[in-house]
C-alpha positions in Angstrom: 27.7 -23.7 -56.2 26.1 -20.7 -58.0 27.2 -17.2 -57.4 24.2 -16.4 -55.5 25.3 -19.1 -52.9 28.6 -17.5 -52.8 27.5 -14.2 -52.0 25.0 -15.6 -49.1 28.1 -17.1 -48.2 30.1 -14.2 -48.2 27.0 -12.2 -46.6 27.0 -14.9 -43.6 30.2 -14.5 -42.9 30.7 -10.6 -43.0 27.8 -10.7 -40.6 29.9 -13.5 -38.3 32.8 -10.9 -38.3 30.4 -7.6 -36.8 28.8 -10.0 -34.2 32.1 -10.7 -33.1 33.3 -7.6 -33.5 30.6 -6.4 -31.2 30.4 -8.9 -29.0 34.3 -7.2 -28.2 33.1 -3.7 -28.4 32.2 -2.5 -24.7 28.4 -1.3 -25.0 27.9 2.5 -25.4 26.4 3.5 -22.1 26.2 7.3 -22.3 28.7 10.4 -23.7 31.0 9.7 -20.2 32.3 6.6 -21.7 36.1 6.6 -21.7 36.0 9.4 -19.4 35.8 7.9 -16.1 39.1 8.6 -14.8 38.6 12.3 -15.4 35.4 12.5 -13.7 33.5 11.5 -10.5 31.3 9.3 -11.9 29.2 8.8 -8.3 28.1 13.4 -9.0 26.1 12.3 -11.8 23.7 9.8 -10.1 20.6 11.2 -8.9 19.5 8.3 -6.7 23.1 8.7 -5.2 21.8 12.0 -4.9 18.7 11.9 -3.2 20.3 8.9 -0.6 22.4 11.6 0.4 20.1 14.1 1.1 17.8 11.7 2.9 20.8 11.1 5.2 20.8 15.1 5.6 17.3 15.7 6.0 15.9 17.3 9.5 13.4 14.6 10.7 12.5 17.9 13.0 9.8 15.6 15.1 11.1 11.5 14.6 10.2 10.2 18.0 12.3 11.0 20.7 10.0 11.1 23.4 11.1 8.9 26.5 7.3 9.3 28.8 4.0 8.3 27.7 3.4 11.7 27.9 6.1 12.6 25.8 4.8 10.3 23.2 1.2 11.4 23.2 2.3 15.1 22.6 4.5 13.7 20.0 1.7 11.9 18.4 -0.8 15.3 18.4 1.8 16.9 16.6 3.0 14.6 14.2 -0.6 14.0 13.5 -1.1 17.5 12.8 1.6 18.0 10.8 1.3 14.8 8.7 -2.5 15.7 7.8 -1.3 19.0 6.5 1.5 17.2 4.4 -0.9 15.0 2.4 -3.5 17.8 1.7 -5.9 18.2 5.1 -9.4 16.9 5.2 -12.5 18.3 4.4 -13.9 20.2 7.7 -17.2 18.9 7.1 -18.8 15.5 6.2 -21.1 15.1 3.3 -24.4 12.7 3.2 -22.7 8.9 2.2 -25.8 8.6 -0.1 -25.3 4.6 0.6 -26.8 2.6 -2.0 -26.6 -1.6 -1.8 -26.0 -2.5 -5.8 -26.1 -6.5 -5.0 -26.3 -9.2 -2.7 -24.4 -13.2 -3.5 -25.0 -15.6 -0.9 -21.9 -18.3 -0.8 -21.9 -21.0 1.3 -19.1 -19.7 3.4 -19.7 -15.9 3.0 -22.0 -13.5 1.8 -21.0 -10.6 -0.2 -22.9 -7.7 -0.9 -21.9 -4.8 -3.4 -22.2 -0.9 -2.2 -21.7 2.6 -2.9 -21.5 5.8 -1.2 -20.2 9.2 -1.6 -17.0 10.2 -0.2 -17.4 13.9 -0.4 -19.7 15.9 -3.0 -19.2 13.7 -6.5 -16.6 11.3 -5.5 -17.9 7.8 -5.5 -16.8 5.0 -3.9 -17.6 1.0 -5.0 -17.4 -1.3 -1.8 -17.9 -5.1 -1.1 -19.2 -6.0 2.8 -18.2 -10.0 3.0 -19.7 -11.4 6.0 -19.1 -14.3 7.3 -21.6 -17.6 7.6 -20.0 -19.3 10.6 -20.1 -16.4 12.6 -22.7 -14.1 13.8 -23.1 -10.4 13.5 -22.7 -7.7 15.0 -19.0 -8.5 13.3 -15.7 -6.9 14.1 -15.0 -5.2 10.7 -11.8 -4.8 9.1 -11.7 -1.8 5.7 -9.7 -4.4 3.5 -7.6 -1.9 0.7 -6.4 -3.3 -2.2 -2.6 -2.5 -3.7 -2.1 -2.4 -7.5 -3.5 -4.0 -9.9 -7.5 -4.7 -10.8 -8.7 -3.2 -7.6 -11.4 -4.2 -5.3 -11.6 -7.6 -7.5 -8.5 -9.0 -6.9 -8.9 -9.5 -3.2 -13.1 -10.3 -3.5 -12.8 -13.5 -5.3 -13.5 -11.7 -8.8 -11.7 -12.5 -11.8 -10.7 -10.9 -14.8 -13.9 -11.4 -16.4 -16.2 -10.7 -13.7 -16.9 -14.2 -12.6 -16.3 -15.8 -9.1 -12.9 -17.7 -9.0 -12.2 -21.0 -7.2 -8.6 -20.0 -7.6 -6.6 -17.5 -5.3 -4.1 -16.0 -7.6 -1.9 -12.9 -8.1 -0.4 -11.6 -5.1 -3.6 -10.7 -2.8 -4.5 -14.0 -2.3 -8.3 -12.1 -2.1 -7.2 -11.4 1.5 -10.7 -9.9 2.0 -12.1 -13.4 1.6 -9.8 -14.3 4.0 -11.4 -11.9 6.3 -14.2 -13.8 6.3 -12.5 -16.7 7.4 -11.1 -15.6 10.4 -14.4 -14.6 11.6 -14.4 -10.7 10.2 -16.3 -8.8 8.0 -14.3 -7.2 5.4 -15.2 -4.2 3.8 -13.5 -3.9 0.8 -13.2 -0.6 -1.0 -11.5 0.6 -4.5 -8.8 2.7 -3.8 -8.9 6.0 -5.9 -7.5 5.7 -9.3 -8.1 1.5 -9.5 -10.9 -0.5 -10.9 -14.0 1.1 -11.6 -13.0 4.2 -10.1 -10.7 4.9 -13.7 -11.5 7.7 -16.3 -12.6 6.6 -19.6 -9.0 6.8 -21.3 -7.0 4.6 -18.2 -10.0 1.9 -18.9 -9.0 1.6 -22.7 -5.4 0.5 -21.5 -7.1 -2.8 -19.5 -8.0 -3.8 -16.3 -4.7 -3.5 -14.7 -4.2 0.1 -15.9 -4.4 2.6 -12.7 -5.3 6.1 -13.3 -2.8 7.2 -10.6 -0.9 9.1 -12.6 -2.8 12.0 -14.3 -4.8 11.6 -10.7 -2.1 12.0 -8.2 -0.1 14.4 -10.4 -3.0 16.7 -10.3 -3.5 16.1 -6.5 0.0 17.8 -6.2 -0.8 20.4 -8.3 -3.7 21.3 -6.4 -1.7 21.2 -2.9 -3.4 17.9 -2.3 -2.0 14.0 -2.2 -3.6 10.5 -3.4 -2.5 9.5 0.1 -4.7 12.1 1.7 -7.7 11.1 -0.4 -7.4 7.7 -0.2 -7.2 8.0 3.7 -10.1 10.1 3.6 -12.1 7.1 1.7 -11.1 5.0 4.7 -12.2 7.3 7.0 -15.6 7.7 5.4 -16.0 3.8 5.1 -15.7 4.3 9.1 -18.6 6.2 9.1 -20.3 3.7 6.3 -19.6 0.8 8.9 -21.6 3.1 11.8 -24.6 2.9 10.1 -24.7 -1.1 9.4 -26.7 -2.4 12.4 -24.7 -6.0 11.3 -21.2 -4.2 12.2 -19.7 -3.3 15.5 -18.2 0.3 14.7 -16.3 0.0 17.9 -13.8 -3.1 16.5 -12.9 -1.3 12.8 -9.8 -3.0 11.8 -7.6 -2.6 8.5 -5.4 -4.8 6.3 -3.8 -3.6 2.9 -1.0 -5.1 1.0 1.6 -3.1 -1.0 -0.3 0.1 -1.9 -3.1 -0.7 0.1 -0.3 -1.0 2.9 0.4 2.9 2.3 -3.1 3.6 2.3 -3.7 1.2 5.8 -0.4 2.4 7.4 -1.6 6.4 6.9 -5.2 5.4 7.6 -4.4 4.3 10.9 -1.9 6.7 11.9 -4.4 9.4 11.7 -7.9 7.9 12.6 -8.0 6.4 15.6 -11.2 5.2 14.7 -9.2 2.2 13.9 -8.7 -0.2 16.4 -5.9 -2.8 15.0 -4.0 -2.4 11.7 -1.8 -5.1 9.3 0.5 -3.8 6.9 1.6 -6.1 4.5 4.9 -5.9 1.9 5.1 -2.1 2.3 6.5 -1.0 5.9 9.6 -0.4 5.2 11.9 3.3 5.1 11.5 6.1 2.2 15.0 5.9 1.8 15.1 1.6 1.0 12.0 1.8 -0.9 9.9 4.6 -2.6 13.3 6.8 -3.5 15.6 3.7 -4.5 13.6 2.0 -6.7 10.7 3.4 -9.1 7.4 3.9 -7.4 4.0 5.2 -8.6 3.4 8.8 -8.0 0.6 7.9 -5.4 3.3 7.1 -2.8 4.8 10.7 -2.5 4.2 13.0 0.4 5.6 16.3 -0.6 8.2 17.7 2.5 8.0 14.7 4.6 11.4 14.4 5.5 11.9 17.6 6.6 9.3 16.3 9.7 9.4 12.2 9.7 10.5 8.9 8.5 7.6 6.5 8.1 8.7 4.5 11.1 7.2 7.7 12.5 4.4 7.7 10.9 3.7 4.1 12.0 4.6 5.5 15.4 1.5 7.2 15.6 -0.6 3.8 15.4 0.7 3.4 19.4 -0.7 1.4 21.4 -3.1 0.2 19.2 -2.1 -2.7 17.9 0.0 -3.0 14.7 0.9 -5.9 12.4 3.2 -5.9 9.7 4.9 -8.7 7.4 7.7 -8.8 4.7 9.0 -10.8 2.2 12.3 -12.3 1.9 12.3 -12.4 -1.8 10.5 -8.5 -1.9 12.8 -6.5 -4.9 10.7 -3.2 -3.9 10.2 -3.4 0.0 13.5 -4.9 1.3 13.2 -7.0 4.6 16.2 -5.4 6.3 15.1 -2.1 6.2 11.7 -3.7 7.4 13.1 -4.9 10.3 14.9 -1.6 10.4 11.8 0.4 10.1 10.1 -1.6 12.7 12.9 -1.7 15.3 12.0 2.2 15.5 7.9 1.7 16.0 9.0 -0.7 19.2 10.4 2.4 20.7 7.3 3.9 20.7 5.4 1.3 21.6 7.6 0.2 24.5 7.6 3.6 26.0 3.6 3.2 26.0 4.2 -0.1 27.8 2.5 -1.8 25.0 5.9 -3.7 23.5 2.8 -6.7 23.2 0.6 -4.8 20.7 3.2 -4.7 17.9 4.7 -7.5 15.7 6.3 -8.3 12.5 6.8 -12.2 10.3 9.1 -11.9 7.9 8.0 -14.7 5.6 10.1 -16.9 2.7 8.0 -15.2 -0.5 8.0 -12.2 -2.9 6.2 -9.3 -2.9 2.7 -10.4 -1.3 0.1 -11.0 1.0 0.8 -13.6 3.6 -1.1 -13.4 6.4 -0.1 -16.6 8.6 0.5 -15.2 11.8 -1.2 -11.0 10.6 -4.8 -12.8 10.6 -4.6 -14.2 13.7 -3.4 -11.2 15.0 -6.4 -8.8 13.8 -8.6 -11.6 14.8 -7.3 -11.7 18.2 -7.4 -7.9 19.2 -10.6 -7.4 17.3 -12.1 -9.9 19.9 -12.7 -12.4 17.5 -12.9 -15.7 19.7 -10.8 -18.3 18.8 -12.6 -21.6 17.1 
């Protein structure tokens, strides 16, 4: 053996010892180590924190109301109250400017590609997908993506800009699945996703959102994603008016995950819209946007001081409301689903409409489902069942 293969030797094993030497050496978690029976280690954890103070805050109008009457004055207020918490509307609607980009004829669907203006140089990229087996006018349902590559990923659009035989990711391409219940979807990119991206998000990939120098500046400005997004919806209300093919009296509207925000607020403050479905995102603040990491987009500056979003879903009653969950959901938890739910039958039973709300809690992760949601749309759209 030469001496070089005694000192690898030697080498290996003085690297054996510190491996075992760490392997017994608690890791360093932070300059408290060693110290926790001096301190209280539960005063230095912010979430801890801001759990308590959720349990603390006002809530000054959660539903209380125990009349139909009651409620409906309830609503007006809350309504109110929550427009002026994401940022208020603009009082005056701008020319949509609506331009038809491209028309695909499938043998199941046709799907043409649009544009309008929300308000004065804010675009917005659409798909209508209109059924073949059905005939127009069609109930329409605003189909709202959550994150990821946008409008594409629930369109049938892959990552190249082809067609995709293959539903993937966790949309499913629900807005093709509009279609097949006998709906028109009209699917619109969100602020922030897909081609509605500043030049430096697009450089990241297609999966980068631009929600964070976007919303962050909404705040600064006094103004909330939420609130524009919701005004996009709104404004692809009054698109769906002037579509002879659509029946502006049955406007519907699905979203899963961030598009479940954007569908849950939507609704709540546009009555415009007849029947909603909220997928993997009704749930409480306190369970799910301040326990875990959320994007910025989900934020509603002083909303706690007024509501829980049980309330907000609230003030979807009577219209009816849909919502689903998954079992396996990290960032959405099921019980506080059914918790945040349980609270929205209150209102709707003191409406007399107990019938016009419902939630499946299904055996998946973080998704779109839609088993039972679809039908449900379909049904109080006045889609007739095949």
């Amino acid at each position: 053996m030469t001496r070089r293969d005694l000192g690898k030797l030697a080498i290996a094993g003085a690297v054996a010892v510190e491996t075992a030497a760490a392997a017994d050496t608690p890791s360093y978690t932070g300059a408290l180590d060693g110290f926790e029976n001096k301190i209280d280690p539960a005063s230095f954890d912010p979430v801890l924190y801001t759990q308590n103070l959720h349990d603390a805050a006002p809530l000054r109008m959660t539903f209380q109301a125990t009349s139909r009457a009651g409620a409906e004055a309830w609503q007006k207020e809350l309504r109110q109250k929550i427009t002026d918490l994401v940022g208020g509307f603009p009082s005056q609607r701008t020319p949509l400017q609506p331009q038809t980009l491209e028309v695909k004829e499938y043998p199941a669907y046709r799907r043409e590609k649009f544009i309008f203006q929300s308000r004065p140089g804010v675009g917005v990229l659409g798909y209508l997908v209109t059924p073949a087996a059905s005939r127009a006018p069609y109930p329409a349902v605003i189909a709202i993506p959550g994150h990821g590559r946008g409008v594409d990923d629930i369109v049938g659009i892959d990552d190249h800009g082809r067609d995709r035989s293959v539903r993937e990711g966790y949309a499913y391409d629900y807005a093709l699945q509009i279609a097949e219940h006998g709906m028109a979807a009209v699917a619109i990119e969100p602020m922030a996703f897909g081609c509605r991206r500043d030049p430096l998000t697009k450089s990241h990939g297609l999966s980068a959102t631009a929600c964070q120098p976007a919303a962050g500046s909404a705040l600064l400005l006094g103004q909330t994603m939420i609130g524009w997004r919701v005004y996009d919806t709104m404004r692809a209300i009054d698109w769906i008016a002037t579509r002879p093919e659509l029946d502006s009296s049955r406007v519907g509207c699905l979203g899963c995950s961030g598009g479940g925000t954007c569908t849950l607020f939507s609704a709540a403050l546009d009555s415009r819209i007849r029947a909603a479905l909220v997928s993997s995102y009704l749930n409480t603040f306190r369970e799910s946007i301040m326990r875990v990491s959320h994007c910025i987009d989900n934020y509603v500056p002083g909303i706690l001081n007024w509501a829980e979003m049980y309330d907000v879903g609230g003030l979807i009653a009577p219209r009816p409301l849909f919502a689903e969950s998954g079992l396996r959901d990290p960032i959405f938890p099921t019980a506080a689903a059914r918790e945040s739910f349980a609270r929205i039958q209150k209102v709707y039973a003191v409406f007399g409409a107990e019938d016009q709300v419902g939630l499946e809690v299904f055996d998946g992760p973080h998704s779109f489902y839609g088993k039972q949601g679809l039908p449900f749309l379909a049904r109080h759209l006045g889609v007739e069942a095949g």
